[in-house]
C-alpha positions as CSV (number, residue, x, y, z in Angstrom):
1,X,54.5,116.0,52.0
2,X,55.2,113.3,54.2
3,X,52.5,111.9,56.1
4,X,53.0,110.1,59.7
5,X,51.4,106.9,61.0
6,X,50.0,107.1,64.4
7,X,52.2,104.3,65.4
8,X,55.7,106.6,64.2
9,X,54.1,109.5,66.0
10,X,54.1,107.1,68.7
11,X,57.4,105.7,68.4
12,X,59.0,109.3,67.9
13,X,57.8,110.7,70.8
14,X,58.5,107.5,73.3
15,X,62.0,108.2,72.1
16,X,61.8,112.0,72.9
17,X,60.7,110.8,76.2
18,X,63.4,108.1,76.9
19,X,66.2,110.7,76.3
20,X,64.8,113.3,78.5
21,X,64.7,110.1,81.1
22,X,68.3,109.9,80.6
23,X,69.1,113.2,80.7
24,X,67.2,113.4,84.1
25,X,69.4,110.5,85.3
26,X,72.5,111.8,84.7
27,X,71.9,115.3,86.2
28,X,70.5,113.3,88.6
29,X,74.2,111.4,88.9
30,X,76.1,114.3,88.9
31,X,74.5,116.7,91.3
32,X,74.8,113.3,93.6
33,X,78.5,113.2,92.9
34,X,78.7,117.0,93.4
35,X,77.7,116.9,96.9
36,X,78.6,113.6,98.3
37,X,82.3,113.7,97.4
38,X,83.3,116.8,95.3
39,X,81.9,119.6,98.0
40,X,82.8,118.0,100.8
41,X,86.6,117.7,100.1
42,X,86.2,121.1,98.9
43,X,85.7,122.0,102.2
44,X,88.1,119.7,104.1
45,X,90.8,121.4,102.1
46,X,89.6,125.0,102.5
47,X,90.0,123.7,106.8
48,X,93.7,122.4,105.9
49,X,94.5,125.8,104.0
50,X,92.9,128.1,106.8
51,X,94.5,125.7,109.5
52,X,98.0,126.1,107.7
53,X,97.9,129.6,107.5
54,X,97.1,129.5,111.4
55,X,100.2,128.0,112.4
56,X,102.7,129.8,114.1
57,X,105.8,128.7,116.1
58,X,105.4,127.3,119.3
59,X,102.1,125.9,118.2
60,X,101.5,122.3,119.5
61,X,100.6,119.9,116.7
62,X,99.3,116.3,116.0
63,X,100.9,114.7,112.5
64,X,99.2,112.4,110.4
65,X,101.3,110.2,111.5
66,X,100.2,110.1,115.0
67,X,103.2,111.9,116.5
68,X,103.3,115.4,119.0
69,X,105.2,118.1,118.8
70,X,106.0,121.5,118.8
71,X,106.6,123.9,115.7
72,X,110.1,125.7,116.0
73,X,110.5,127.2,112.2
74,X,107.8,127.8,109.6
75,X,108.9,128.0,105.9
76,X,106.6,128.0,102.6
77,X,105.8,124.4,102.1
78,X,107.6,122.4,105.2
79,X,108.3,122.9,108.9
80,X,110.3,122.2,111.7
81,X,109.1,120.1,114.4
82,X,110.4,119.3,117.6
83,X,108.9,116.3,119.1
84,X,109.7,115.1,122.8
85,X,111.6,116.6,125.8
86,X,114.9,115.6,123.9
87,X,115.6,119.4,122.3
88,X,118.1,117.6,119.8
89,X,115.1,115.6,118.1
90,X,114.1,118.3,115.7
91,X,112.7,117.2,112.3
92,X,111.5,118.9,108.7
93,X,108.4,117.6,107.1
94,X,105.4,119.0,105.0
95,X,102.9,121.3,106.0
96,X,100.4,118.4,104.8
97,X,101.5,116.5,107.7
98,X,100.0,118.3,110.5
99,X,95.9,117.5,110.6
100,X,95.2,119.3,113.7
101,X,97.2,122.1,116.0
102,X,96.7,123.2,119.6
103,X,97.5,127.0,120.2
104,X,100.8,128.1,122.3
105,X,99.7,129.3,126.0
């Protein structure tokens, strides 16, 4: 039979308490994490995906580049964009490219 000591009763539960602390702190930590960068870039990238799957040709579009222009073919991961009134200035690039897009009239 083992017999405790107020002050190791003590000292036994101040640690019990002191991990639940730290537990507390990093839930605390993660929940923080959760939803002040992981949920928000969830939701940027569900806006890119829907945006992407929006585009058609003839759409106008801005690139992250900072150029205009128009969409004239759409493959699976790149399209074609024609920028300026110059029809002979038509380039490829990524889907991933295009961070906003203005419907065709």
């Amino acid at each position: 039979m083992i017999l405790l000591t107020e002050g190791a009763v003590a000292a036994n539960g101040g640690a019990g308490s002191m991990i639940m602390t730290i537990v507390i702190y990093v839930v605390f930590i993660i929940a923080m994490m959760y939803f002040l960068a992981i949920r928000p870039q969830k939701k940027q990238q569900k806006k890119q995906e829907e945006l992407m799957s929006s585009l058609e040709n003839g759409d106008y579009i801005l690139t992250s580049s900072g150029f205009y222009g128009t969409v004239i073919d759409i493959t699976d991961d790149t399209v074609i964009v024609e920028f300026g009134n110059n029809k002979n200035c038509r380039i490829p690039m990524k889907k991933e490219a295009i961070i906003e897009v203005e419907k065709a009239q």
